[in-house]
Every structure is written in structure tokens, then in C-alpha cells.
C-alpha positions as CSV (number, residue, x, y, z in Angstrom):
1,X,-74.9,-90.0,31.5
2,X,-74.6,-90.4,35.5
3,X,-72.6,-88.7,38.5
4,X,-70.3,-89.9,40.6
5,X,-68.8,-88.4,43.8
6,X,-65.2,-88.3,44.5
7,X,-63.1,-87.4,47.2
8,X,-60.4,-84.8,46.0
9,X,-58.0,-82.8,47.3
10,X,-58.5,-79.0,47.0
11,X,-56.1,-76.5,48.6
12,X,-55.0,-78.9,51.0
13,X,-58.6,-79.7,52.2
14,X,-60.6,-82.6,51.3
15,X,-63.9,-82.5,49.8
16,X,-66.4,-83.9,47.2
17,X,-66.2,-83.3,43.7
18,X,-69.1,-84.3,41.1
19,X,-67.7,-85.6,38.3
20,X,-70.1,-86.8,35.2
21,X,-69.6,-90.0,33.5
22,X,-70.8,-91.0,29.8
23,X,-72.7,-94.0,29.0
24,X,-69.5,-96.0,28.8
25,X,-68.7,-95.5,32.4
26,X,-65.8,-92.3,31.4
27,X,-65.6,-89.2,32.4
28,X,-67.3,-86.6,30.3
29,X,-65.1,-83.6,30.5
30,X,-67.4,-80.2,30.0
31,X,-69.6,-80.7,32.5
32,X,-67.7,-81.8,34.9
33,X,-65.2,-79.4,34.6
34,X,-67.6,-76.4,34.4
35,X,-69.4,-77.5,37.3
36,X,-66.4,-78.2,39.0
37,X,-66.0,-74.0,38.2
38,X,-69.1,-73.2,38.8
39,X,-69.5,-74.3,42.2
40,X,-66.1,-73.5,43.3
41,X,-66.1,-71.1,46.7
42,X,-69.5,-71.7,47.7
43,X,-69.1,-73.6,50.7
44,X,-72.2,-76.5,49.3
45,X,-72.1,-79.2,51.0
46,X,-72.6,-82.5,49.0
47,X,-76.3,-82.8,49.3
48,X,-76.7,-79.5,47.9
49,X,-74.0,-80.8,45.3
50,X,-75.9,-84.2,44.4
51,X,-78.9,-81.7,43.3
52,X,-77.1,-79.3,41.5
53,X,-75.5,-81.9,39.6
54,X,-78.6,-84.0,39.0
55,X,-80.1,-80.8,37.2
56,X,-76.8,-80.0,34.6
57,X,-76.6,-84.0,34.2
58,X,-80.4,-83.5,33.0
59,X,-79.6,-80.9,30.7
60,X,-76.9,-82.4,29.3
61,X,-78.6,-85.9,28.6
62,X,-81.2,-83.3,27.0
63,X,-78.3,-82.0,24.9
64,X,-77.3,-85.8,23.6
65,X,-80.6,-87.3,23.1
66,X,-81.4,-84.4,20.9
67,X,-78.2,-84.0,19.2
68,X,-77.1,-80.5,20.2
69,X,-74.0,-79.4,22.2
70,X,-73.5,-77.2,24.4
71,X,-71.4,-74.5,22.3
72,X,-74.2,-74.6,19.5
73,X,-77.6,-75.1,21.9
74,X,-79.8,-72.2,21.2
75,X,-82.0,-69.6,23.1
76,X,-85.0,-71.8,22.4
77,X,-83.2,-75.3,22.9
78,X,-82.6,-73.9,26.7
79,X,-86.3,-72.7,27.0
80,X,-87.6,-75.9,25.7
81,X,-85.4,-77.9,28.4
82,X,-86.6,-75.4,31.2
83,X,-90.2,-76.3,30.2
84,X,-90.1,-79.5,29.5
85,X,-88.4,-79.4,33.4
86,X,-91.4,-78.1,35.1
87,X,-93.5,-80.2,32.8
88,X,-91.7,-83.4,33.5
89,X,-92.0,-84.0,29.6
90,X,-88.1,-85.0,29.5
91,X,-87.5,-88.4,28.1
92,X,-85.5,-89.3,31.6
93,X,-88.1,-88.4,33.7
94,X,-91.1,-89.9,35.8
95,X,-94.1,-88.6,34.1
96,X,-97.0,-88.4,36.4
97,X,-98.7,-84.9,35.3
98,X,-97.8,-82.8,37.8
99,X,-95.5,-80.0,37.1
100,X,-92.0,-79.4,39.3
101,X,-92.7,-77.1,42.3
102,X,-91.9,-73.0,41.6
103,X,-89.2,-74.0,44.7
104,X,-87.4,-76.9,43.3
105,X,-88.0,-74.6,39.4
106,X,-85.9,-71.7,41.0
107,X,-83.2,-73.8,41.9
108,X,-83.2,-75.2,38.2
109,X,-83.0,-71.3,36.8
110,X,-80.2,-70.9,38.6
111,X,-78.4,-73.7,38.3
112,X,-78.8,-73.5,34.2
113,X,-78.1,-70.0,34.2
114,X,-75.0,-70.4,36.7
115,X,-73.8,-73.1,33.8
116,X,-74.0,-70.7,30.9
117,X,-72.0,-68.0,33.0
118,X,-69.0,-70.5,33.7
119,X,-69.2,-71.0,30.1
120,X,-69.3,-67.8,29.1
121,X,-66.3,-67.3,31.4
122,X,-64.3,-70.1,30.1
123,X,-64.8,-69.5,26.5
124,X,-67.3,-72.8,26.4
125,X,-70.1,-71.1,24.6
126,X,-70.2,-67.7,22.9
127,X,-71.2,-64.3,25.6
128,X,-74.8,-63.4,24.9
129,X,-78.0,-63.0,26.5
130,X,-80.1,-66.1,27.0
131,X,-83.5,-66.5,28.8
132,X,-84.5,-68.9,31.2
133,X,-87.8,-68.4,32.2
134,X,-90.9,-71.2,32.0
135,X,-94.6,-70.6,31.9
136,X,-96.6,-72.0,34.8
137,X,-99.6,-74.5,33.7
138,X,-103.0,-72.7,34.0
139,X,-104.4,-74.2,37.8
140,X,-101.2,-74.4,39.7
141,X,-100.3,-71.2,40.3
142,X,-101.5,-70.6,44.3
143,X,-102.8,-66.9,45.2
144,X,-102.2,-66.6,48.7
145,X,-102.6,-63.6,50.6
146,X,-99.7,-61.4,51.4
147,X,-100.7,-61.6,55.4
148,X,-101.2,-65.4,55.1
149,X,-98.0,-65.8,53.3
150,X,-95.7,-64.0,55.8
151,X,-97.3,-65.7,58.4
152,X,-96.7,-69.0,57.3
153,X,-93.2,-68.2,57.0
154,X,-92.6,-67.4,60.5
155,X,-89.9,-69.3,62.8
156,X,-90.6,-69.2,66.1
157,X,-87.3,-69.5,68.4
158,X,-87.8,-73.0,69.0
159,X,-87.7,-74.0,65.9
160,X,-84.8,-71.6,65.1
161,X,-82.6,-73.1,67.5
162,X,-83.5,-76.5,66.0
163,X,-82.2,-75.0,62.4
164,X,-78.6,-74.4,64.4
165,X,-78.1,-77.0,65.9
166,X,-77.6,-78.8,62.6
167,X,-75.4,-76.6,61.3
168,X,-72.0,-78.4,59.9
169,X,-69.0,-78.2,58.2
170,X,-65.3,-79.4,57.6
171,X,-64.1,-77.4,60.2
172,X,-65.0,-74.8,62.9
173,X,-64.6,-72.2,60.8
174,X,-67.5,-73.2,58.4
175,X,-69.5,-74.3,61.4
176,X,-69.1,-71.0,63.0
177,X,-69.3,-69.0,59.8
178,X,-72.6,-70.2,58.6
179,X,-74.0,-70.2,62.6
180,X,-73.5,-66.4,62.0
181,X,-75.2,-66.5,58.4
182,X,-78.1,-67.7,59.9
183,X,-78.1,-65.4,62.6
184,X,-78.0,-62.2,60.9
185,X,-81.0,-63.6,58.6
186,X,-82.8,-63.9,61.9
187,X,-82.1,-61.7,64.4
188,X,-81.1,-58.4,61.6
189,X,-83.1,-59.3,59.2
190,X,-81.0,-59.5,56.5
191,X,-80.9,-60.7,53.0
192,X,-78.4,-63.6,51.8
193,X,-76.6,-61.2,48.7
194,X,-76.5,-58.0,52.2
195,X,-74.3,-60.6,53.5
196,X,-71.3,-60.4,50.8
197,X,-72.9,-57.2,49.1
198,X,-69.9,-54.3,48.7
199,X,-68.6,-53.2,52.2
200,X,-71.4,-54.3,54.2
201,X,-68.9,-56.9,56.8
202,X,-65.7,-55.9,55.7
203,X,-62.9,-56.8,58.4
204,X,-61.1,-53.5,58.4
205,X,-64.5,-52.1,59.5
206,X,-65.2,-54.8,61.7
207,X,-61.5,-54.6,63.5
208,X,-62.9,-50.1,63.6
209,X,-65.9,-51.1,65.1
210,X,-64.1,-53.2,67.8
211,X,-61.9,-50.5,69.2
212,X,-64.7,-48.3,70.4
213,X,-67.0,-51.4,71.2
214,X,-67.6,-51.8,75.1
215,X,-69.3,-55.1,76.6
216,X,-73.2,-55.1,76.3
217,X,-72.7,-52.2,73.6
218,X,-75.8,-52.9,71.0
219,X,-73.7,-51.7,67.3
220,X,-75.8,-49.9,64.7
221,X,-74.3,-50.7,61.9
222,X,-74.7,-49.2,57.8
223,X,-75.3,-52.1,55.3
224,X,-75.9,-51.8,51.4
225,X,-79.3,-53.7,50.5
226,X,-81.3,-53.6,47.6
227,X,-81.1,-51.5,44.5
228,X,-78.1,-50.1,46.2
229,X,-80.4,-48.5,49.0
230,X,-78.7,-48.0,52.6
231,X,-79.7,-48.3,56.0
232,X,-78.7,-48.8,59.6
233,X,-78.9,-52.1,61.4
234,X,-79.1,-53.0,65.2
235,X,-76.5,-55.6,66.3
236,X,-77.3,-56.9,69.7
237,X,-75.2,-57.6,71.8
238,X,-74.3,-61.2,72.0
239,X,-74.2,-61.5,68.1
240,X,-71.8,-58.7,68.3
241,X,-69.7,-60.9,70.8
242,X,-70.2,-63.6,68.2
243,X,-68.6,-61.7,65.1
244,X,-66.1,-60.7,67.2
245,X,-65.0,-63.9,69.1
246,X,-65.1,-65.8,65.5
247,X,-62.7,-63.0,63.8
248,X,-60.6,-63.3,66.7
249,X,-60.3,-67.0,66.6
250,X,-59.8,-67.0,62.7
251,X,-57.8,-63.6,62.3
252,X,-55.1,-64.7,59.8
253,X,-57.4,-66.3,57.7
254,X,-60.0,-63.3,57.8
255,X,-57.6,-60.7,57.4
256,X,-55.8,-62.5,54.1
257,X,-59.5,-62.4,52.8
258,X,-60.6,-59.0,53.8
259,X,-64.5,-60.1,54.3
260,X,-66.2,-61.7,57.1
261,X,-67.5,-64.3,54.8
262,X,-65.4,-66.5,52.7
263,X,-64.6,-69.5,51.7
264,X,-62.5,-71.4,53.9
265,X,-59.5,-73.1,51.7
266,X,-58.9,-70.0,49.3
267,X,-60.3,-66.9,51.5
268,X,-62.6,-65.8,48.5
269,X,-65.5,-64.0,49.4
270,X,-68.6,-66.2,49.0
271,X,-71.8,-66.1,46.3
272,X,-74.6,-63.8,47.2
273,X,-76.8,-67.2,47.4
274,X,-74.5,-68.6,50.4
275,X,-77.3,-67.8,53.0
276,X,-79.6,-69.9,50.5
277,X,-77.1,-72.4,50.4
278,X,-76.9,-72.6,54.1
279,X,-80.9,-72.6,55.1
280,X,-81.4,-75.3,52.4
281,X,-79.0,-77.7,53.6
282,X,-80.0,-77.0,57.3
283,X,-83.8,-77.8,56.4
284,X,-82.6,-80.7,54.6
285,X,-80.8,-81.9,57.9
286,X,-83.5,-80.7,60.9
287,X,-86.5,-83.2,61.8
288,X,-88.8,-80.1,61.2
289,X,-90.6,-80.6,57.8
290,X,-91.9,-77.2,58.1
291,X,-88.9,-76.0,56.7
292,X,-89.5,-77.7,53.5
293,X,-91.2,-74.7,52.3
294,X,-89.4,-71.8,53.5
295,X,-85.9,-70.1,52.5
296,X,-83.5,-68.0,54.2
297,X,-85.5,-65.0,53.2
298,X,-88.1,-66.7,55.9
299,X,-85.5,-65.6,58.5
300,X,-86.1,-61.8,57.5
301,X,-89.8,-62.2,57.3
302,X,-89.7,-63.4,60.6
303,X,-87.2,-60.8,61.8
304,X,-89.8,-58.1,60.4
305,X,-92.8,-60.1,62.2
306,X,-91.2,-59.9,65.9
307,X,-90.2,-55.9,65.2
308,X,-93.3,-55.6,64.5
309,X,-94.8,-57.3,67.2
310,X,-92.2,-55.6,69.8
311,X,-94.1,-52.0,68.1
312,X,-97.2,-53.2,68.6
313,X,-96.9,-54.4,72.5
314,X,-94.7,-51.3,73.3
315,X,-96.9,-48.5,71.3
316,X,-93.8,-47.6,69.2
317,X,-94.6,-46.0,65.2
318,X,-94.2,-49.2,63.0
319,X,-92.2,-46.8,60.7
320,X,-89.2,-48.3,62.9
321,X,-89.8,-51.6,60.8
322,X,-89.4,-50.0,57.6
323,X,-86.3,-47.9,58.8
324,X,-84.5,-51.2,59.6
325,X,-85.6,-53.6,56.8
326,X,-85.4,-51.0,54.0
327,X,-88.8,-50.9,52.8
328,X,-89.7,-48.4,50.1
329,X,-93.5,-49.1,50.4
330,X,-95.8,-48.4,53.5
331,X,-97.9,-50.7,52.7
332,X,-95.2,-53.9,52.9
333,X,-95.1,-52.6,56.6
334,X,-98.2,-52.5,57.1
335,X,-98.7,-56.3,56.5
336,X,-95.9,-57.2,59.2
337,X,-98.4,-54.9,61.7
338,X,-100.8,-57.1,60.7
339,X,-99.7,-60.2,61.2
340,X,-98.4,-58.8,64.5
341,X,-101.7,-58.1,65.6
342,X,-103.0,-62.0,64.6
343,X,-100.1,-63.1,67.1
344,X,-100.8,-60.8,69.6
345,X,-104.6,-61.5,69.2
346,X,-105.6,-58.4,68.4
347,X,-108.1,-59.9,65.8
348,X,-110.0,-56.9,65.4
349,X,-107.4,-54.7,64.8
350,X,-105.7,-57.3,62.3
351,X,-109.3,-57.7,60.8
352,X,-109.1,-53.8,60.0
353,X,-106.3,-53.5,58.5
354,X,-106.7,-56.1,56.5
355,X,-109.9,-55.0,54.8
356,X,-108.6,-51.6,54.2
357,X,-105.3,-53.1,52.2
358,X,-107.8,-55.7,50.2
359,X,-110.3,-51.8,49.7
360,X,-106.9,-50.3,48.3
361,X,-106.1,-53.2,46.1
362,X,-109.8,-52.9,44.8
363,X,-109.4,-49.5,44.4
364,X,-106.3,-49.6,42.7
365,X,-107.7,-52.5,40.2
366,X,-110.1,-50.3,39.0
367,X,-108.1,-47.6,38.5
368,X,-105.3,-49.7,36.3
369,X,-108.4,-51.0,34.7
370,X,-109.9,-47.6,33.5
């Protein structure tokens, strides 16, 4: 089996659709009409598309070559595909002995697990639960220290600015749209499911908002995060400006969807991986390779890092940090101070805290242990 891309119509737009052919050169129906469904109203762009597609082409080539379908393939048939995956043991693929990267292996959960849910929705395969998990090959997993890790996911503005400016779309209002999805990773720190997440940018409180806002106001503003958890937000005052200029330029179509972010030729609101979507394709695009290893939650990361920096220069109570990113745990707070204090070079305080967090995670070691 291959794909090929084709231009189609859709809602009067044109755009890219995947569509799987068999050996013969025909179409094969199933998978391209359930991944036709499954990536309907996400806004991916066709790079994004190729991949996604490559990965349920693989699966079902699995499916053929060992004579299973896709209505009948069992809870261990799809853990077997997943591992042989990461293992590159699949009879298609280039076998060189080193496993698929946990990045690219998250993309392939979700892209097999997305499948099975169209399925499921279509009446495809029967509703049930199904796993999708792989086990990591003794030797590759790499232990890197929480402090190291969110420091080597910082973006510095530079390089942020470099991430925009590649930003594209069909029309002005994808372009703009996904400018803004960025920008709220970045500069509110928020996560890419916050973004569509219950009432979080509905327009009817967005249009509220506006009617007491005054030029140069900064908006505090009540999102829905994790595990249902709520907390309030700054909005600054030229993404404020933003929001509002891009709902005034795009008010029918905003309105007849009801959220800020949706899908531009049927006004659905988008999937909670759309800021995913966005960041990955953006990397793919920018001349900066250091994106290749970070994600849109790398934009919240950073967002905690220069709070945390603006506490430390200013002598404000870090607790400010966990107030806006939601944190339940001290201690994920206290990491951002300390990586604040490496870019601020304060070593010695950075140096502090950081043997005191390894003493509690010794500490609480041998407590589990006992």
C-alpha cells in the first residue's frame, strides 16, 4: 500500500486529502476514509498529513502482510505493531538497531489510538478498550535532570520570533489564529488542550471582556487547566489588542462558532493537540534545528522560566509562578527558581537549591524503599 495527495474541495476551500492506494494502484477505502475522519478540523497542514498518513499506511501494510483486518485485529496484534514500531522490526522498514525516538513514538500512540476512535465512531471496529503502550529497550532511556531538562527547553525571544515568522495558512485567518496559539503558549504559559478546554476563550466572554477593556489595560483572565483545576492568567496588553483585532476582523465567522479557535471552513472548535500541531509544523519550517526537540509545551516551560527570572531580579515570592501556571507541587516551582538563578548567574544560589532537591529525592528514596 502507498499514499497519494490530492487536491479536493472541502466546504468550498481547497486542500490536501491523503488518500491510500493498494498494491494495484486503487484506492483502498477504510483507511482512507477514516483518516479522512480522523483528521477532519484540525487545521494540519500537509506535512503534518504526509506523517500521519505514513504511520496508519504502516499499520495497515502490518494488517495485510499478516492477514488480519482491521474489524478483527486484536489487543495484542496492536501492541505487537507498536513494538515492533519502536523496534523497527516491521517487515517495511529500515532495520539498523536503533529504536524510533520516544518523540516520533508519541506521535505514533496517537496517531493509532486517534484511528481506533474514528473507528469506534463509525462502527469500523467494535467500542472497547485497547492499549497502546511499548516498552523502551534497556540503554536508551535518558535520565536527565529536571533543572537540565527545563533549561534546554528554553526559547529565548529571538528564536521565538523566528518560530512566527513561519507561521502559514490558507488564509489570514489560519495565519492569524495559530500566531495567537503560539503566543498564548509563550507569553501565558499555556497548555495546547487550555486552549479549546470548556469555556476557557469563549467569544461571548471575549465580546464581555471587551466592553470594560481600556487601551494598555493588562486582562486577568480565569482558564480551566488540568485535572479540571482553575486559575487566573495575565493577558498583556498587546496580545489583548491581538485577540481583539483578530475577532473583530473575523466576527461572523467567530461568532457562528462560538470559540476563539476553530476550524476555518466549518467553524468547529479545534482538537486539544492543535497547539502541538501548530509548533511541530513551525519547527519543521524555521532554519533553527533546536526546535527539533522541543514541543509546544517548551513555550510554557519557557513562560515559567522568565516569571521566574522576573521573581528573582525583582525580590518577588516565587509562589507567583505557581499561582499562574497552576502547579500543585512546590517543588515543580522550585526548579523554574532554579534555573532562573543559572540565567541570572546566580550559581551559588542555583547550586543550593539544587542539592537540597537531589537531598529530598534521596531522602524520599529511602523512605519508599523501607
Amino acid at each position: 500500500m502507498s499514499i497519494e495527495v490530492l487536491e479536493v474541495d472541502s466546504y468550498g476551500h481547497p486542500s490536501e486529502a491523503i488518500a491510500f492506494l493498494n498494491e494495484y494502484g486503487n484506492l483502498s477505502p477504510l483507511p482512507s476514509l477514516l483518516f479522512a475522519k480522523m483528521t477532519e478540523g484540525q487545521g494540519l497542514d500537509l506535512l503534518t498529513k504526509k506523517k500521519y498518513g505514513q504511520i496508519v499506511d504502516s499499520f495497515f501494510q502490518t494488517l495485510h502482510f499478516y492477514g488480519t483486518s482491521f474489524k478483527n485485529v486484536s489487543n495484542q496484534e496492536i501492541l505487537g505493531f507498536i513494538q515492533g514500531y519502536y523496534e523497527k522490526r516491521l517487515p517495511f522498514q529500515r532495520q539498523d538497531n536503533k529504536p524510533i525516538s520516544p518523540g516520533q513514538m508519541r506521535t505514533v500512540k496517537y496517531v493509532i489510538e486517534s484511528l481506533f476512535k474514528t473507528g469506534e465512531e463509525y462502527g469500523f471496529c467494535e467500542i472497547r478498550k485497547r492499549s497502546f503502550f511499548y516498552k523502551e529497550k534497556p540503554g536508551t532511556q535518558i535520565n536527565i535532570d529536571e533543572a537540565k531538562k527545563i533549561e534546554s527547553n528554553y526559547i529565548c525571544i529571538d528564536a521565538f520570533q523566528e518560530l512566527l515568522s513561519v507561521v502559514d495558512g490558507k488564509s489570514d485567518f489560519v495565519k492569524e489564529r495559530d500566531k495567537l496559539v503560539l503566543r498564548l503558549g509563550y507569553e501565558v504559559g499555556l497548555r495546547s488542550h487550555e486552549l479549546v478546554k470548556s469555556n476557557n476563550f469563549s467569544i461571548a466572554r471575549l465580546l464581555n471582556q471587551r466592553v470594560s477593556y481600556k487601551l494598555g489595560d493588562v486582562i486577568e483572565w480565569y482558564v480551566v487547566g488540568k485535572g479540571g483545576k482553575g486559575r487566573f492568567v495575565l493577558i498583556q496588553q498587546n496580545l489583548a489588542e491581538l485577540i481583539f483585532n483578530f475577532i473583530d476582523k473575523h466576527l461572523e465567522k467567530l461568532r457562528a462558532s462560538g470559540h476563539l479557535f476553530c476550524c476555518d471552513y466549518n467553524n468547529k472548535k479545534l482538537s486539544n493537540r492543535h497547539g502541538n500541531n501548530v509548533f511541530r509544523t513551525c519547527a519543521n519550517r524555521a532554519i533553527n534545528n533546536e526546535f527539533d526537540s522541543l514541543s509546544f509545551h517548551s513555550l510554557r516551560h519557557t513562560y515559567a522560566t522568565n516569571l521566574a527570572i522576573w521573581c528573582d531580579r525583582n525580590k518577588v515570592n516565587p509562589r507567583l509562578i505557581s499561582d499562574r501556571l497552576g502547579h500543585s507541587d512546590a517543588e515543580t516551582t522550585a526548579i523554574y527558581v532554579e534555573v532562573a538563578h543559572v540565567i541570572n548567574k546566580n550559581f551559588a544560589a542555583s547550586e543550593e537549591m539544587r542539592m537540597v532537591r537531589l537531598d529530598k529525592r534521596k531522602n524520599k528514596s529511602r523512605t519508599n524503599g523501607k
